[in-house]
FIZA-577215 format. One record per residue (C-alpha): z, y, x. Coordinates in steps of 0.1 Angstrom, whole numbers, plus 5000, padded with zeros to 4 digits. Layout:
ZYX/...
***
This chain:
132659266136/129759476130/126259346127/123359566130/120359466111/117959766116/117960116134/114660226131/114660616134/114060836102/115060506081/117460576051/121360516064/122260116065/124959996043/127859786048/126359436030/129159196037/130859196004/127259165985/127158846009/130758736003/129758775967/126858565968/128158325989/131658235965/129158245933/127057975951/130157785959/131657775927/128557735899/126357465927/123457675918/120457755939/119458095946/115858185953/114158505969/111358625985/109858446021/110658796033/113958806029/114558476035/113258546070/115458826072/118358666062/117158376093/117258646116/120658736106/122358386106/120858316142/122858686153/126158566132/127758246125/129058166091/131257846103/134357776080/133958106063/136558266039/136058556017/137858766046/136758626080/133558516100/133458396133/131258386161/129658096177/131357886200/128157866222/126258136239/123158186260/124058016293/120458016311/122157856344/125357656332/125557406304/128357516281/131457266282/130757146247/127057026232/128257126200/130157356184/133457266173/133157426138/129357266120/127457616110/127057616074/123357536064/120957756049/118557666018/115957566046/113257356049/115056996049/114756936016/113756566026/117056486051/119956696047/121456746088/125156636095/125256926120/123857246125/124357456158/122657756173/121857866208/122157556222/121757456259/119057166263/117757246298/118057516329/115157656314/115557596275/118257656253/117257646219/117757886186/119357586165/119857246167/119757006134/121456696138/120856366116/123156066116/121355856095/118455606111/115955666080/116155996083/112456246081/111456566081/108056686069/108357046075/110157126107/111557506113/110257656142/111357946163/109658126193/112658026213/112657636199/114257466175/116057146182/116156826159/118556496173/117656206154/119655846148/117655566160/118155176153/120254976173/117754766179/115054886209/112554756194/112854906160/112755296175/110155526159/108655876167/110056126142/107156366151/104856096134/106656196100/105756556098/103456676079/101856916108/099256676126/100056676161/097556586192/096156756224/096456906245/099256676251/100656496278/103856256286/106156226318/104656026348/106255696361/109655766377/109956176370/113256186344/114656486328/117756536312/118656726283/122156806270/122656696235/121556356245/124556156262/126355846268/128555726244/130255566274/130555816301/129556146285/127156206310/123456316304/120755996304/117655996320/114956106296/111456046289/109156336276/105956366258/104756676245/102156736217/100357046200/100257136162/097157056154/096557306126/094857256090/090757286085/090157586057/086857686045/084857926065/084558196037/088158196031/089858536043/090858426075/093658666082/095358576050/095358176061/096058266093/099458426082/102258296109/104858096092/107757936109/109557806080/107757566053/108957376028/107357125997/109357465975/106857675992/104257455993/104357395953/105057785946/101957885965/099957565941/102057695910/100158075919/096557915927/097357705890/098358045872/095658225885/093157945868/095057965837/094758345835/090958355831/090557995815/087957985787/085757755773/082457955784/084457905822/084257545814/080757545808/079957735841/082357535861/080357175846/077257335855/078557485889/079957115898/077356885888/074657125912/076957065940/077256695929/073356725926/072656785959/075056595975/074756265958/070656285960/067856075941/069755725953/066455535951/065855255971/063455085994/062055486000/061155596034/063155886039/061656196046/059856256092/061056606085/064156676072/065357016056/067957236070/069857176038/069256786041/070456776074/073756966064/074256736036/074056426064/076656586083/079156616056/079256216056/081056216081/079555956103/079255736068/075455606068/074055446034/073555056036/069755086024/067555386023/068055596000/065255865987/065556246002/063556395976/064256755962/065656775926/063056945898/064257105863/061956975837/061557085801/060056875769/059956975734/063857025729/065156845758/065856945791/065256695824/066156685854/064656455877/063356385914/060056515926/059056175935/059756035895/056855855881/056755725849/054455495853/054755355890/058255465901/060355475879/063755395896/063755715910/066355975891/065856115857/068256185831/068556455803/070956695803/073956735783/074957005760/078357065784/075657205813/073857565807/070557415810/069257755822/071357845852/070557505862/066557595861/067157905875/068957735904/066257395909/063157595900/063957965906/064258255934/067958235945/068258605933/067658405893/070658185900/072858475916/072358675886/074158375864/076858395892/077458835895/077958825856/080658535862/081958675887/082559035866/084158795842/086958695870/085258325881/085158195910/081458155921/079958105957/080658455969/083958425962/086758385990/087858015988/090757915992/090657546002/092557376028/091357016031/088956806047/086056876025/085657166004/084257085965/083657455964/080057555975/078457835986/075358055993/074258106027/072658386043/068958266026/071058255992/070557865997/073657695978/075757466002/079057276012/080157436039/081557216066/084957276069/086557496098/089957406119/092657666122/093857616157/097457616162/099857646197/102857496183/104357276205/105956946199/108356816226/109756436223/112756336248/113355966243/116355816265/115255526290/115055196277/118555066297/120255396283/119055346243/121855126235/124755406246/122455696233/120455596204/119355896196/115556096200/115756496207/112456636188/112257056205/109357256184/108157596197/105957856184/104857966149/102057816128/099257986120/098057826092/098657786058/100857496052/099257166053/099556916020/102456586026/099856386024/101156166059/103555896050/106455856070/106755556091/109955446076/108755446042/105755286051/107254986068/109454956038/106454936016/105354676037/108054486034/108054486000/104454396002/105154056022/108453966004/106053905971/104453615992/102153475961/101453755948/100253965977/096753775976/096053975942/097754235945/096854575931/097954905925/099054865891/100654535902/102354655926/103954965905/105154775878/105954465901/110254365897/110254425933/109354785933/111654875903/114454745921/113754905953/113155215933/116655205913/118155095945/117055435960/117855615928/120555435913/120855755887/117055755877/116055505856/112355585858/111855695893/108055645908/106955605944/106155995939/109956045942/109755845976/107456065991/104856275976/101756095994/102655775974/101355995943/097455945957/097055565944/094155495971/096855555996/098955315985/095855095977/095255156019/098455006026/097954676003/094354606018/096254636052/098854416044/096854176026/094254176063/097254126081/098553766063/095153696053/092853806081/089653556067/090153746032/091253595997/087953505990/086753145998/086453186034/090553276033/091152976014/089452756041/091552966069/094552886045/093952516049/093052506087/096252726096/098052486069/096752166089/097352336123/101252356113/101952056096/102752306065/102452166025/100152376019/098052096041/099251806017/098152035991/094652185997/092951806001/089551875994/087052166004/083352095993/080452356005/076952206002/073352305993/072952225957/069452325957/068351975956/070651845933/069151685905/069351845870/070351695838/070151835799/073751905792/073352155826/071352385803/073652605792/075752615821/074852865848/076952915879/079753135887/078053325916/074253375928/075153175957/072852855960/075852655971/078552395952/081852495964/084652305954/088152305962/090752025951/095052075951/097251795945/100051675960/100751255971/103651275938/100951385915/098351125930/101750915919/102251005888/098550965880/098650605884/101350565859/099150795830/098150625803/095950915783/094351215803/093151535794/091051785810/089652145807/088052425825/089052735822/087153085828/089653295832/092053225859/089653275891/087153525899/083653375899/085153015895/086052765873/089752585873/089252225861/092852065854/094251745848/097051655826/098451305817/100451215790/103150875790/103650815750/106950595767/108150945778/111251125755/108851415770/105351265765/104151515790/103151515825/102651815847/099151895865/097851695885/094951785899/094052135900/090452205911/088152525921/084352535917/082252765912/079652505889/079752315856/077152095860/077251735855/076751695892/079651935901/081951665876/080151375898/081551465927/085051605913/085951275902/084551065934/087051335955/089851275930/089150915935/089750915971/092651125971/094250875948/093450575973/094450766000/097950855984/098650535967/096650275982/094750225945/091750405925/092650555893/092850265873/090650295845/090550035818/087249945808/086549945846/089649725863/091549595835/090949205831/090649155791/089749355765/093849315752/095349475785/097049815784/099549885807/099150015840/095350175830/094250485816/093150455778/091550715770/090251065785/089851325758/087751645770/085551955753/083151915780/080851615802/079151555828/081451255841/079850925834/077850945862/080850895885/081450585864/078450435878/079350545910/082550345906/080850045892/077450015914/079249765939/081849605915/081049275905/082949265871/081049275837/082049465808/084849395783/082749495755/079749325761/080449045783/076848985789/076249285807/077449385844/079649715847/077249855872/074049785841/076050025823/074350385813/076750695821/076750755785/077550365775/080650435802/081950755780/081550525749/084550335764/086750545774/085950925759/086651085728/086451465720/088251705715/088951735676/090052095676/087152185694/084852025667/086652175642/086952505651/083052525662/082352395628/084652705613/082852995634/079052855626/077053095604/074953025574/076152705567/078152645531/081952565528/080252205512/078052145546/081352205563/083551965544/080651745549/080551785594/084351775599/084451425578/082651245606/085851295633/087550955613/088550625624/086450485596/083850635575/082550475536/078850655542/078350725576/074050765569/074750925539/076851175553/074451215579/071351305557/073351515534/073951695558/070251755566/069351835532/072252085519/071952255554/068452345561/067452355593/070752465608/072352135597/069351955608/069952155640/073352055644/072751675637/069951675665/072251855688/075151585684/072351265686/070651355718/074051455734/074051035733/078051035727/079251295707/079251075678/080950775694/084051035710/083851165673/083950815654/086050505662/083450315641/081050405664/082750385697/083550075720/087250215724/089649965705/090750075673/095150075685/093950305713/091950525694/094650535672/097650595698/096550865715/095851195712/092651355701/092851695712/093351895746/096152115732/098052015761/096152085789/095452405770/098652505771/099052475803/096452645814/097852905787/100952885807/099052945842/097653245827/101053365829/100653365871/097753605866/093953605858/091253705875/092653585907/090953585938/090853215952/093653225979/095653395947/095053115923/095752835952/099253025961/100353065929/098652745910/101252585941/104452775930/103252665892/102652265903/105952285917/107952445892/106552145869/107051915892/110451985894/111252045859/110051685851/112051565882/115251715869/114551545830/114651255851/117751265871/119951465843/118151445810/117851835811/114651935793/112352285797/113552355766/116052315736/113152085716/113351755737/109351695732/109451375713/107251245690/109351385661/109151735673/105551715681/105451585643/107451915627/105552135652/102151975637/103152035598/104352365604/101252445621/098752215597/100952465568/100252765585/096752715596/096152605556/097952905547/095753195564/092753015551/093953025510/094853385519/091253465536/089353255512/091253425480/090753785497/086753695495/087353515459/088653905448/085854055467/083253855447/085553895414/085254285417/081754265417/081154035393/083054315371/081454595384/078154415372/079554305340/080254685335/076354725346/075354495322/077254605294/075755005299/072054835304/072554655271/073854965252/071255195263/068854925254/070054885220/070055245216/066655285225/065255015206/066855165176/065155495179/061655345191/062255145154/063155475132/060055685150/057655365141/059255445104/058655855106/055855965089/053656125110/054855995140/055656145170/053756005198/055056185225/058556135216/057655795207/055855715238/058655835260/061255645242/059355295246/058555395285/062355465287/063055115273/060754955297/062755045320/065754955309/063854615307/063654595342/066754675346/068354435329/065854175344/066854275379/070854255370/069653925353/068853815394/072453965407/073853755381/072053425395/072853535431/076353625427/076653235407/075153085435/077553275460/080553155437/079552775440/079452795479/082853005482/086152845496/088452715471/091452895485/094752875474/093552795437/095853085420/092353305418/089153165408/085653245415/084153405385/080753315372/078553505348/077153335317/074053545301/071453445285/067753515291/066753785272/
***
């Protein structure tokens, strides 16, 4: 066979290349290696393999195609019986299972090759394209329903003109047939043009408008590798600072003043109206001020500011100084200069090889960050300009009753693109639908689902090693490249998120979570039991709401209450509660939980049982909790919660009541009166008096105690008090105390008016004393003593729920505070029925014991070691001013001794003398201002820590002369 590739007259004799090619092509086999060369030759090597056929090729023999152009008869086989062998093309995304050339489609169309896929995910971003047509047969899904367009994956945007077969006029094409019968199926066919790219109108428009028929993401990154090293060649730091300047004008003038409430300019500039249109449609929420920038210079600084800044009367209007990374002067030549000022910054950039707005641009997106000067030598964005293309896109789909015997699409592209290649930035519907997929399967999590989240999610790292099983740190990037842009991917969650949660996660999808819940019977509807949203604005205030403002600017208490009928159960049977609010969990509200404890328990622990949203702390918001927790009991069990200074009979009954309800917080005794304003029952304690006579704090006095910890550790963190004072605070959390007064007033007098301070704070609270002191409370002394005085469990449990996330948004929190519940709930359930506990320490009293005196050790530990480290501190200095005293005292003595031998001299130097004695004075003073460090530092030694007691706090004994 002999293969002409050229015969152009006076051209230098051709050569015989076939064993250069036979060469190349055994190399290639044998060392796997890729071999890359210039686009021109790699179209002339195209040319060649659409003339020849390399099928099952040896080092000695080629053969030719087993199809030829048959304009009027289709050729007795579709494909050829020998699979051509594939050249380093574009389908670097799916690699074909065939490849055939000149292949019959139509009477009027057969095409230059046809790529064949077998495999249903299969995508191409970059299809070839040929004058003639190139042919592409994908694999669709069994399934109908499940069939997708595989011109909707490429990377060339595709739109009108277009058009689609009417109703009743079928085609055929060849490739696609019936398994069955062999026979060609009745077709549908939509066609659709190449849309092109959008390139900046002062690019060089010949160069972008170079034809391409082959592209590839090779290509693609070699010509952003060349843009890169062209950058790199003239990159300098003064290029830096003409490239900050250069972008923050453009950012200048697109961006504006951004002052509000400022009617915008009747008359609008050319320039203003240019910078409207390159919104895009996107109109500002308020008005925003239109008024020109101005370059202002004071003393050493440089401002620049809008022309309607005032600063006296409008002062929100833009100012700022400029930083030392802008050239302050370029930027006055530009904002207060002739444009020819400005261009003559730009011309001597320019000589220096930057790119500056007269320079051809090279930018193909939707919106160009590169400005220019217009024909005024006005500096602008140009609006970008669309490349027009006529490549043609032809779709054949087989009729609906024929897909399930030909499940395959025939994709036919004609033409060459003229345009530079456009960026991967579409994400193939395949891909896509698995990322939505992987979206829904994370159910709880969707609700708060981010980025981040999602990346490092288990979910994604398995799907990732699944589809790179030999990559252990694969990225969405290696999926498809337009999974690198994260507000992409952050597109896809928002819509995923709008599709299961069309109200929002906010609080309006939490209501839409309970209606749809009650609409299908679901748990979610025994689970979301209470929704409160009511004006608060006439709520009445009280002095422990203070210090607590709300969650949101909203005037409204919202409140939303979980719980299931078992917890509403196991309530009932809870003999000490405690409760917190955490910050943390819920964006712009508070979670208030619940936990019981059953000292009859091998576990002593209960799970949540309540778990409650609101977006206030006041004691009105903890009114109404409890009244809704109250009626969710009674509706579960039939009975209130059954507390026992309320239902209990004598002042000797325990079981079956709550004994005590140990909180950091209040606000709840005036659901106690609540409770008590139509019970006819008087009060254990003071038999005289009616429950419902009862104040709300004379209610906490029976029934609350504080949290211990909390005392304590508020005690620790407060400033300017002495370790003595301290000692003297923590010593009223007792059962009993020998000088309650005493303690008190002491208190008063050693600290100052911080102590005093303190003591007021904790009388006109009106029971932090009683949940402090048993002596003072009306709780009996065995329950005081039986139960526990701290809210370390509730703690860790909401610890524990941190775990699910913070900073949910509400639907979040409800979701996964429901997985939490019943992940407790069956924990406890199987302790029950096997005896299996959470974890290898079976939670008894014992345990909690060791766990308590390895902590109590600890915790006494890292004090010693923090007071001793301030015991050293003061110990160094009391020797650095030992040191000080001992030098003051020397020189002293020295000058005293030479003030006495001049007083002795005969005559007598007065000068001398007078400078000596002037010198002692001042060593006088000296010594009498150490003598005041010495006091201070003694003083600072009495009020130090004790520590450990292996170093001790130095004092300084000196006398007073």
């Amino acid at each position: 066979m002999s293969l002409d590739l050229g015969n152009e007259e006076n051209a230098p004799p051709l050569l015989n290349i076939a064993p250069l090619i036979r060469q190349l092509y055994s190399q290639l086999n044998s060392e796997n290696t890729q071999l890359l060369g210039s686009s021109a030759l790699y179209n002339t090597l195209l040319e060649f393999s659409g003339s020849a056929s390399f099928g099952d090729v040896s080092a000695a023999q080629a053969s030719t195609s087993d199809l030829t152009r048959q304009p009027h008869a289709p050729p007795p086989h579709t494909f050829s019986s020998h699979p051509q062998a594939l050249p380093p093309s574009c389908l670097s995304q799916a690699t074909p299972d065939r490849v055939d050339f000149d292949v019959y489609c139509t009477r009027e169309l057969t095409v230059h090759k046809l790529y064949a896929f077998e495999a249903e995910d299969a995508y191409l971003d970059y299809p070839e394209t040929h004058p003639v047509g190139i042919a592409y047969l994908f694999r669709q899904s069994d399934d109908p329903s499940k069939w997708r367009d595989p011109i909707a994956n490429f990377a060339y945007s595709a739109g009108a003109p277009s058009g689609l077969t009417e109703k009743g006029d079928h085609r055929t094409v060849a490739p696609l047939r019936s398994s069955k019968t062999k026979e060609r199926v009745a077709c549908t066919s939509v066609h659709k043009t190449c849309q092109g790219v959008k390139v900046c109108p002062k690019a060089d428009e010949d160069e972008m408008k170079r034809p391409h028929r082959v592209a590839s993401r090779e290509l693609l990154a070699q010509r952003i590798r060349q843009d890169l090293e062209t950058n790199r060649e003239i990159l300098s730091t003064s290029l830096a600072v003409f490239n900050n300047t250069y972008q923050y004008l453009i950012a200048l003038q697109r961006v504006g003043c951004r002052a509000e409430g400022v009617v915008v300019d009747a008359n609008p500039t050319d320039l203003q109206l240019h910078v409207e249109m390159l919104k895009r449609g996107y109109e500002d929420q308020v008005r925003r001020c239109s008024g020109a920038m101005r370059c202002i210079r004071e003393e050493n600084k440089t401002f620049v500011q809008c022309e309607h800044y005032d600063s006296e009367d409008r002062r929100d209007h833009y100012r700022l100084p400029l930083d030392d990374s802008l050239d302050a002067e370029y930027i006055w030549a530009h904002l207060e200069g002739e444009p020819h000022e400005a261009k003559e910054f730009e011309d001597a950039a320019e000589r220096l090889g930057y790119l500056v707005p007269n320079s051809r641009c090279t930018h193909v997106v939707n919106a160009s960050s590169f400005a220019h000067r217009n024909e005024e030598g006005i500096l602008y964005q140009p609006l970008m300009k669309k490349l027009p293309c006529t490549v043609k896109f032809r779709r054949f789909d087989p009729l609906p009753e024929f897909r399930q015997e030909c499940p395959y699409t025939l994709v036919i592209v004609r033409g060459e693109h003229e345009h530079p290649i456009p960026l991967p930035t579409r994400t193939p519907p395949q891909i896509r639908a698995k990322l939505f997929d992987l979206f829904y399967s994370m159910e709880e999590d969707l609700a708060d689902l981010t980025v981040r989240r999602f990346l490092r999610a288990p979910t994604t790292r398995s799907f990732l090693n699944s589809v790179f099983p030999s990559s252990p740190h694969a990225t969405l990037s290696d999926v498809h490249p337009s999974l690198a842009n994260r507000s992409h991917v952050r597109s896809y969650i928002k819509a995923a998120k709008d599709k299961i949660y069309p109200q929002g996660t906010g609080w309006e999808g939490a209501l839409e979570l309970l209606r749809a819940a009650q609409e299908n019977s679901d748990a979610e509807s025994t689970y979301i039991r209470t929704v409160v949203d009511e004006d608060d604005s006439d709520f009445p205030e009280h002095t422990e709401d203070t210090h607590h403002a709300p969650t949101d600017r909203s005037s409204r208490l919202r409140m939303l209450i979980c719980m299931t009928p078992e917890a509403s159960n196991r309530l009932l049977d809870a003999q000490y509660l405690q409760c917190d609010i955490s910050f943390k969990r819920v964006v712009d509200f508070h979670e208030f939980i619940l936990v019981g404890m059953e000292p009859h328990s091998n576990t002593g622990k209960y799970p949540i049982l309540p778990l409650v949203y609101l977006n206030r702390e006041t004691a009105e918001a903890h009114r109404r909790l409890f009244n809704e927790l109250d009626k969710i009991v009674q509706l579960d069990t039939g009975f209130p919660i059954p507390w026992r200074h309320i239902y209990a009979d004598s002042i000797e009954e325990r079981d079956g009541f709550v004994l005590l309800l140990t909180l950091d917080q209040h606000g709840i005794g005036m659901y106690f009166q609540d409770v008590c304003r139509l019970l006819e029952r008087f009060d254990l304690h003071e038999p005289e008096r009616r429950l419902s006579e009862l104040s709300p704090y004379e209610h906490l006095h029976r029934l609350v105690c504080i949290c211990t910890v909390h005392f304590n550790r508020n005690i620790s963190e407060a400033k300017g008090l002495s370790h003595e004072v301290k000692t003297l605070m923590r010593s009223l959390s007792c059962l009993d105390h020998v000088d309650w007064d005493g303690t008190i007033q002491a208190i008063k007098d050693k600290g100052g008016r911080k102590g005093i301070d303190w003591i007021n704070n904790k009388v006109y609270s009106y029971f932090a004393f009683e949940g402090l002191c048993q002596m003072k409370s009306k709780i009996p002394r065995d329950i005081w003593r039986a139960g526990v005085r701290n809210t370390n469990l509730v703690e860790s449990c909401h610890f524990q729920a941190y775990g699910e996330g913070k900073k949910c948004t509400v639907v979040g929190a409800i979701r996964k505070g429901q997985r939490y519940d019943a992940m407790r709930m069956g924990t406890l359930r199987t302790f029950e029925a096997a005896g299996i506990h959470p974890s290898y320490k079976a939670g008894t009293r014992y345990d909690n014991a060791v766990n308590a005196i390895k902590r109590r050790g600890q915790v006494t530990a890292r004090r010693n070691k923090v007071a001793d480290v301030h015991i050293g501190k003061h110990n160094v200095r009391i020797d650095q001013l030992l040191e000080k005293i001992e030098k003051i005292k020397t020189k002293g003595t020295n000058l005293y001794q030479q003030i006495s031998q001049q007083r002795r001299m005969v005559p007598i130097n007065e000068d001398l003398l007078q400078t000596l004695e002037g010198d002692y004075e001042k060593a006088k003073k000296a010594f009498k201002k150490v003598f005041e460090e010495v006091h201070s530092l003694n003083a600072e030694a009495r009020k130090l820590a004790k520590g450990s007691g292996k170093v001790k706090a130095r004092e300084i004994h000196i006398g007073d002369s």
